[in-house]
C-alpha positions in Angstrom: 16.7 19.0 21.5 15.1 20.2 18.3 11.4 21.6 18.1 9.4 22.2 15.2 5.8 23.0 14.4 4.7 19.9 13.0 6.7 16.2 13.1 5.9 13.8 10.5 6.8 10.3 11.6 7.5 8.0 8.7 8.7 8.7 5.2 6.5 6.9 3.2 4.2 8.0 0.5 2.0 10.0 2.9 4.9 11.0 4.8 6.1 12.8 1.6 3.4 14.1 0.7 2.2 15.8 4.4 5.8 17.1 4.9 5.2 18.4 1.1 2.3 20.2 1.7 2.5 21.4 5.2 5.8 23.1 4.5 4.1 25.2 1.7 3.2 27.2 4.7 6.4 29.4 4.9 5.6 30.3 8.5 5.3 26.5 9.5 8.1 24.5 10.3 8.1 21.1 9.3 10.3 17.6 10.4 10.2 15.1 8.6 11.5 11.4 9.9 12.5 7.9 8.3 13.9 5.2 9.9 15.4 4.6 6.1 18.2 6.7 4.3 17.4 9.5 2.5 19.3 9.4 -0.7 18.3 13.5 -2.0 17.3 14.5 -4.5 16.6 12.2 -7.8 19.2 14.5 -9.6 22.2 14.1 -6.9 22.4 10.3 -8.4 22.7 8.8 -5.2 19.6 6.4 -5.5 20.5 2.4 -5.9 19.2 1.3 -9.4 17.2 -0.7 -8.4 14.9 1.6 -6.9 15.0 4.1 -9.7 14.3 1.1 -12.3 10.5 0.0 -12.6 11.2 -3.1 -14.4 11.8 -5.2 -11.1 10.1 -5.4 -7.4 13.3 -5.0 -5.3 13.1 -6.2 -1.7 17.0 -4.3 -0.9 15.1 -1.9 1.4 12.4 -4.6 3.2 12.4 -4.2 7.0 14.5 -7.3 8.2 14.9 -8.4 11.6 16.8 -11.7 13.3 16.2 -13.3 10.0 12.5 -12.1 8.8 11.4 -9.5 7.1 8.6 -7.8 5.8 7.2 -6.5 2.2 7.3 -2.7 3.8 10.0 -0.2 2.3 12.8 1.0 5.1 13.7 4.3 2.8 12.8 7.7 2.0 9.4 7.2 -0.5 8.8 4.1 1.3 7.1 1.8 -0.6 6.1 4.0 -3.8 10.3 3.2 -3.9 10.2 -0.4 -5.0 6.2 -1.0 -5.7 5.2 -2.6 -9.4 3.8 1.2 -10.3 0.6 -0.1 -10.9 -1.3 2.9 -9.9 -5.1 2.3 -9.8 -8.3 3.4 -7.4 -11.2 2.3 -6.0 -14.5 2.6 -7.4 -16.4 5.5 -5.9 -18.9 4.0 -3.7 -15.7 2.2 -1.8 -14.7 5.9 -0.4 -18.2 7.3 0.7 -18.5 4.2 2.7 -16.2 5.6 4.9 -18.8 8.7 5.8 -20.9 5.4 7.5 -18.3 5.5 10.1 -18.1 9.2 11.3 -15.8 10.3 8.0 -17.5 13.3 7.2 -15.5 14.8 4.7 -13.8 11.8 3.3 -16.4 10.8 1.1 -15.8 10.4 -2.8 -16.4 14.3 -3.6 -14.1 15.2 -1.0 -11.2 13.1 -2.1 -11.7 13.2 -5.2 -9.9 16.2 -5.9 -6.9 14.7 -3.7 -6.9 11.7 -6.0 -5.9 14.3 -9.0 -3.6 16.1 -7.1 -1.3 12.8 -6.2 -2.3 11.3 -9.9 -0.4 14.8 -11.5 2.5 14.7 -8.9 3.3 11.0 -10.1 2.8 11.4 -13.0 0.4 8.8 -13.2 -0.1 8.4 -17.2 -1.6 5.1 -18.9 1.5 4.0 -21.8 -0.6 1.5 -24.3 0.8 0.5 -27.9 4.0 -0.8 -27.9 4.8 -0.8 -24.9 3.0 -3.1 -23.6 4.6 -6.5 -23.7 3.0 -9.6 -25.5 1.5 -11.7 -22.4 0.1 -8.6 -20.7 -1.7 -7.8 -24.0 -2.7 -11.5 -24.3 -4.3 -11.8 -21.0 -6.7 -8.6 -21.8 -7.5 -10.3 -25.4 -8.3 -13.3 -23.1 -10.3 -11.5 -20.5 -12.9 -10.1 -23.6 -12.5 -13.3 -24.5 -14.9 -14.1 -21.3 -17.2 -11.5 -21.3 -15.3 -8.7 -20.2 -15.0 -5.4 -21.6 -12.1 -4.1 -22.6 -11.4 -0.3 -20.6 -9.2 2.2 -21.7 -9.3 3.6 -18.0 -9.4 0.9 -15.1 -10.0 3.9 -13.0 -13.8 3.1 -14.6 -16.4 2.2 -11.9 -17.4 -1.3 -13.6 -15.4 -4.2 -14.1 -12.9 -5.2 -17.3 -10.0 -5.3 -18.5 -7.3 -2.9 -19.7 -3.7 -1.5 -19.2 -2.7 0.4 -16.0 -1.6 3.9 -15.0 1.9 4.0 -14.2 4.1 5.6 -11.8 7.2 5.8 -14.4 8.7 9.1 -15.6 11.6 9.9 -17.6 12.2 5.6 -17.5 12.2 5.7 -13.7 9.7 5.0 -10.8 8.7 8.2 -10.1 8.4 7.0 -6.2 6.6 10.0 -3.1 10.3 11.3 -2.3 10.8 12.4 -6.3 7.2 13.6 -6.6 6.6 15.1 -3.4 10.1 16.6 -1.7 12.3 17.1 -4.5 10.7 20.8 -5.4 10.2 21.4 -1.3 13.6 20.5 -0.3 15.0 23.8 -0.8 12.4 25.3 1.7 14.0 26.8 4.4 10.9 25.7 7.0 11.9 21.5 5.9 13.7 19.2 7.9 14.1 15.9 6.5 16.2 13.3 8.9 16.9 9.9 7.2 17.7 6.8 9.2 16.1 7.4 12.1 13.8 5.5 14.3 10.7 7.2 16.1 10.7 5.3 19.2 7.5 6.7 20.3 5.2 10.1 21.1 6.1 12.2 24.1 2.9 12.8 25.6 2.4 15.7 28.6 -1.1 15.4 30.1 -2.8 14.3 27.5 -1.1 16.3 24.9 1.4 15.1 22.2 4.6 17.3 22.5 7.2 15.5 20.3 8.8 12.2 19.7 11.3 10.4 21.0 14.1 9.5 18.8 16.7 6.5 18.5 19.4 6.0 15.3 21.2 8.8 13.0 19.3 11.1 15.9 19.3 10.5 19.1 17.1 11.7 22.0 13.9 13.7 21.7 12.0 15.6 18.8 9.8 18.1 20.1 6.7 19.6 18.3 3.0 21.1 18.4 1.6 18.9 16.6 2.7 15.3 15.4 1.4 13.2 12.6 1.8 10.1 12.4 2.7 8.2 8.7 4.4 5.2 9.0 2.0 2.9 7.5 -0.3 0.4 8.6 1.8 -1.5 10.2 4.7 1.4 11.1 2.2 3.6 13.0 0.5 1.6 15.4 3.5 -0.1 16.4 4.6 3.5 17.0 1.2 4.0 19.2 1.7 0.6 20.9 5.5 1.7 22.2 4.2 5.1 22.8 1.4 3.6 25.7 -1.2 3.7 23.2 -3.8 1.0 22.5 -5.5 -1.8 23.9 -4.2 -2.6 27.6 -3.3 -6.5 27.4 -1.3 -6.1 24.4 1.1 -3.1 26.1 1.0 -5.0 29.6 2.4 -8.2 27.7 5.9 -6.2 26.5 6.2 -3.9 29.7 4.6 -0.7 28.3 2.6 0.9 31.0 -0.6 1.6 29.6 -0.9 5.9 29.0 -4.0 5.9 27.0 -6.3 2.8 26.4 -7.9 2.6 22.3 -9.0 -0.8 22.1 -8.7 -0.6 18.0 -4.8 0.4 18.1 -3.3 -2.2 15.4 -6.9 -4.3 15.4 -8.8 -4.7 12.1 -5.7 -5.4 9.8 -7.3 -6.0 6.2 -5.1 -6.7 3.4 -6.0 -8.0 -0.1 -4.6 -11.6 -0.5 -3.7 -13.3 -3.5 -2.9 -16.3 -5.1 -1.4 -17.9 -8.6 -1.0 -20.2 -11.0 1.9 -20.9 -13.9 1.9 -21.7 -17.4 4.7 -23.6 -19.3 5.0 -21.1 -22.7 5.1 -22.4 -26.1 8.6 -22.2 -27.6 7.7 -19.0 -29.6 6.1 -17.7 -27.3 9.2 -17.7 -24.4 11.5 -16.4 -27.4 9.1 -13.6 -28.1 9.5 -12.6 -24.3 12.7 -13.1 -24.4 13.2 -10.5 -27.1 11.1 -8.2 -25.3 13.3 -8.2 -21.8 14.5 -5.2 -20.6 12.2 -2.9 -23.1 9.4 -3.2 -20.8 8.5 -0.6 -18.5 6.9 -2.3 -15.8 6.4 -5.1 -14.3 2.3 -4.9 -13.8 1.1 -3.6 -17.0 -2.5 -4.8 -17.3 -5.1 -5.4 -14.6 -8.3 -7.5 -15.2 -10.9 -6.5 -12.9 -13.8 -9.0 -12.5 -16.8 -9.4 -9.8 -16.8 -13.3 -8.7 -19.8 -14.9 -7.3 -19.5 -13.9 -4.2 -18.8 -9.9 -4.9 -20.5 -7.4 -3.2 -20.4 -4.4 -5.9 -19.0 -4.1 -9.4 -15.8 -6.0 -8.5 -13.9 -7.8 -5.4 -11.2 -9.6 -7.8 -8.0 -8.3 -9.9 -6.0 -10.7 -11.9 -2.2 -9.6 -12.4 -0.3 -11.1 -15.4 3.3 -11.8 -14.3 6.6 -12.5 -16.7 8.9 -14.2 -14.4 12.6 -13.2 -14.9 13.9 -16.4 -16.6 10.8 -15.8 -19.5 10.1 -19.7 -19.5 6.7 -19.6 -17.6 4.6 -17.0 -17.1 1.9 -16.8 -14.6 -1.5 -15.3 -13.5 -2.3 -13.8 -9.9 -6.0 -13.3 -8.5 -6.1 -11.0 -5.9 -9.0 -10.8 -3.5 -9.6 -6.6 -3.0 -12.7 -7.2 -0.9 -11.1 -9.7 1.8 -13.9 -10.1 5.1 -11.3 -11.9 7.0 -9.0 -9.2 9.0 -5.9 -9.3 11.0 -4.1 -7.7 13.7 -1.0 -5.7 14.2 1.2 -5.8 17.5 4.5 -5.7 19.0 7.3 -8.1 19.2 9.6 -6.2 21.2 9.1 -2.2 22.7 12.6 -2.2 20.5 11.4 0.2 17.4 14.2 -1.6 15.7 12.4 -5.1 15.4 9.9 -5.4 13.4 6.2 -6.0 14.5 4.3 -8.6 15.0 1.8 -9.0 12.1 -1.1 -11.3 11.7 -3.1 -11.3 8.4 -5.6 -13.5 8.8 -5.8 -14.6 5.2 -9.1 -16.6 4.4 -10.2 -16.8 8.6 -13.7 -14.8 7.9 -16.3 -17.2 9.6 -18.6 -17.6 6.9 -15.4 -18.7 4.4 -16.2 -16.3 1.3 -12.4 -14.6 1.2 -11.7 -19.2 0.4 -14.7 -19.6 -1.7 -14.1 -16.2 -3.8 -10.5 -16.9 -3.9 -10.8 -20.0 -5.2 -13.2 -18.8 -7.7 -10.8 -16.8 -8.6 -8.1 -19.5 -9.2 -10.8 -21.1 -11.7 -11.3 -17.9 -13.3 -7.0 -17.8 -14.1 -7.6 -21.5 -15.6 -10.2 -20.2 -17.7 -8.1 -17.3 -18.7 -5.6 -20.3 -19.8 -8.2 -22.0 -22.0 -9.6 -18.8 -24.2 -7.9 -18.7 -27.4 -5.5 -15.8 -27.0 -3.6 -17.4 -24.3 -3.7 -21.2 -25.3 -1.5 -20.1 -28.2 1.1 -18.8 -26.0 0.8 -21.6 -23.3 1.4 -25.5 -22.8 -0.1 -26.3 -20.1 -0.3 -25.1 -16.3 2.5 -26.2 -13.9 2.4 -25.0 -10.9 0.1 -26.1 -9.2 -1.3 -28.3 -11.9 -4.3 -28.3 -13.6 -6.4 -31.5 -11.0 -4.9 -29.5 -7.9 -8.2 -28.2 -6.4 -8.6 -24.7 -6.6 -10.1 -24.1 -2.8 -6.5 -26.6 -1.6 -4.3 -24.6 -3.7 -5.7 -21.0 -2.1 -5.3 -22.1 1.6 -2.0 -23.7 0.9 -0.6 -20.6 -0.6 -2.8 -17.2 -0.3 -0.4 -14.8 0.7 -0.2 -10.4 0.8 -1.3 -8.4 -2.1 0.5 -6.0 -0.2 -1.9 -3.3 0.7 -2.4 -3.5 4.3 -5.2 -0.8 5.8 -7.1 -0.2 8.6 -5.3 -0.6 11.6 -5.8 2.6 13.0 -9.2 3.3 11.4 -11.5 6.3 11.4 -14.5 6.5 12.6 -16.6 7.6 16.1 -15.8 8.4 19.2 -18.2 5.8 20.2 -16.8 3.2 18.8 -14.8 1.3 20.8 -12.4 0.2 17.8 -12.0 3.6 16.1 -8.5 5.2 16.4 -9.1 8.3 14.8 -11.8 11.1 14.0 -12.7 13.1 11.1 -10.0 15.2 11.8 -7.3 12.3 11.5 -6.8 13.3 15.3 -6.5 9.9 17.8 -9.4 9.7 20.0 -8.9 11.4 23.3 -5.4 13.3 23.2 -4.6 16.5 21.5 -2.0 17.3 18.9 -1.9 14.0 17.7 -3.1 12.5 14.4 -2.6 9.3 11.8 -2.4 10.6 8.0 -2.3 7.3 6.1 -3.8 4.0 4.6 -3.9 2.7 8.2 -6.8 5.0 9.1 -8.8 3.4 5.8 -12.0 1.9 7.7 -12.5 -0.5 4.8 -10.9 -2.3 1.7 -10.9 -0.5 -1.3 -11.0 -2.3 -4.7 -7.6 -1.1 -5.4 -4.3 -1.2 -4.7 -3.3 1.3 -2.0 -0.4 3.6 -3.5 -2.6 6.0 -4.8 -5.2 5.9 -2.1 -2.7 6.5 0.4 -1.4 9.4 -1.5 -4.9 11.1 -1.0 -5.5 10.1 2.7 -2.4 12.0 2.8 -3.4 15.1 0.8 -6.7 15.3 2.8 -5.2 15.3 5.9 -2.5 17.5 5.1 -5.4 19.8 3.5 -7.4 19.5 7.4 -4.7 20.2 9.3 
């Protein structure tokens, strides 16, 4: 048995970062956990490529289970490991809405200063000129083309158009483990213990006192205080095993309920998206041709635009997307403001299988998430017809230009791959809130949730970066 001052349970973004910042304390001890390898330090050269390179998506480390498997990184950095390096917030207004549900302290002046701290340590930097590649520049020529402005920050609290931020240092995705633990793993007070599963939280009267263990590490974890980061859909499968959540969810796998939270693994919401592809023009496909492999990244430029149905200065990104073979290229709208929500659960008690996850894509009751979705489908057509991209373009091919654009979004909307929410903030009065202000879990002691999955709402953003500062915040409360 091992005992420490403080567990961290997951090594994903905010697991790096709270094990980071915790351990500045020398006189705090600190374990970090992953169910993933931990491959050291960027400079031991032990990394697979293809999580170092930022050209590609890789799906090497995906959970898999029996066959399925999920978009969710099972390594040290977790996801910030093999995400597009897009790195982008939400407007403003998105984060104070959080103080509506108990989150004092979590509004935009409180985070915004966690937001710089995780933008320095990734090195988040926006890389125009030449460096951007021909279709991404084209779709933000076609963009102003529509009305649009053109920004030279998309971190700018109005909709446009305009290159993104990027996770990429030195030529390399600069993923949470690089940022975070490679200057804290010389500190005495870290533990960091790679390919291990945290089965669940040891809980004595009401009080969290460790974790129990299963994989490299075996047996129990004990701790004062344990912090949960596995993700939004990591830790309340972690809660759910531990007794933790709503009662007819643990009764149906055998767990004898410990402490009832109705909201445990409720209220998934994840940004969907869905597509279209162009045939290119001969020139053009050579020109992209030329261009492979000099690219840094594979999202470079992010169009964000308020459909008809938006409530605030946006709900829709567009993506532009170079497929490998550079004969088609394509256009993603992704829905940041979704209504419709989802659910997490269990599968098995086994923390080896993955959970049982439920989007919920396009279910809200009054159909916006379909209607603003397929606006947004109409909106990539247009994209097709402005001058800067029908000189690049044939025609569309998948799904076809007299596919109708409400069809072709229930037939394919899919993850953005920014799941929040399911363990959300907010009162102790209300019946679906997981956590407090604090990050603590309603009703037991020494035991708290430090990432996106405490995020009470959508923000019109992807989640690396916001997850980075839920992170820093908590670390900065605790």
């Amino acid at each position: 048995m091992r005992a420490f001052d403080v567990i961290v349970a997951g090594g994903g973004p905010a697991g790096c970062v709270l094990a980071a910042r915790l351990s500045e304390d020398p006189d705090t001890s600190v374990c970090l956990i992953e169910a993933g390898p931990d491959y050291g330090p960027r400079a031991d050269g032990r990394w697979p490529p293809e999580l170092v390179d930022p050209s590609g998506i890789p799906d090497s480390h995906d959970w898999r289970d029996d066959g399925a498997s999920l978009p969710w990184a099972r390594v040290l950095g977790g996801c910030s490991a093999h995400n597009a390096c897009a790195v982008t917030r939400g407007a403003a207004a998105d984060y104070d809405a959080w103080m509506d549900y108990g989150g004092s302290g979590w509004g935009w002046a409180a985070l915004e200063p966690c937001f710089e701290r995780a933008r320095g340590a990734i090195g988040a930097v926006v890389r125009p000129g030449p460096d951007v590649g021909s279709w991404h520049a084209a779709v933000v020529a076609a963009a102003v083309e529509t009305g649009l402005p053109e920004l030279p920050d998309l971190d700018a609290g109005e909709e446009g158009a305009g290159i993104a931020a990027t996770n990429v240092v030195e030529g390399a995705r600069n993923n949470a483990a690089f940022a975070y633990l490679d200057a804290a793993r010389g500190r005495s007070n870290l533990t960091v213990i790679g390919d291990t599963f945290v089965d669940r939280v040891l809980l004595d009267g009401g009080r969290a006192t460790g974790v129990a263990v299963r994989g490299g590490e075996a047996g129990r974890v004990d701790a004062g205080r344990v912090i949960l980061a596995a993700g939004s859909y990591g830790s309340p499968a972690i809660l759910l095993r531990s007794g933790i959540g709503p009662e007819d969810e643990l009764r149906a796998h055998g767990i004898e309920p410990l402490h009832v939270l109705a909201g445990v693994g409720v209220g998934l919401a994840d940004h969907c998206r869905a597509g279209i592809g162009f045939g290119l023009r001969d020139e053009a496909a050579a020109a992209l041709t030329a261009e492979s492999g000099e690219r840094a990244t594979v999202a470079q430029c992010i169009v964000k635009r308020a459909t008809p149905h938006a409530d605030g200065p946006w709900d829709m990104h567009v993506l532009a997307i170079v497929p490998p073979d550079r004969a088609t290229a394509r256009l993603t709208a992704g829905l940041v403001m979704p209504r419709s929500r989802g659910r997490v659960g269990l599968r098995s008690p086994d923390p080896e299988r993955l959970p049982r996850v439920e989007h919920g894509f396009l279910t809200d009751a009054g159909g916006h998430d379909l209607e603003a979705l397929a606006d947004g489908i109409e909106y990539l057509r247009a994209l097709g017809r402005t001058g800067a991209l029908s000189a690049l373009v044939t025609s569309e091919i998948d799904p076809g230009a007299d596919t109708n654009a409400a069809d072709h979004a229930r037939a394919t909307a899919t993850t953005y791959y920014h799941p929040t929410g399911t363990c959300r903030l907010g009162r102790a009065d209300d019946p679906y809130a997981v956590v407090d202000a604090r990050a603590a879990v309603h009703g037991l002691e020494s035991l708290y949730v430090g990432d996106a999955s405490i995020v009470p709402e959508p923000v019109r953003a992807g989640t690396h970066l916001t997850a980075l500062a839920v992170a820093e915040r908590v670390a900065e409360l605790r």
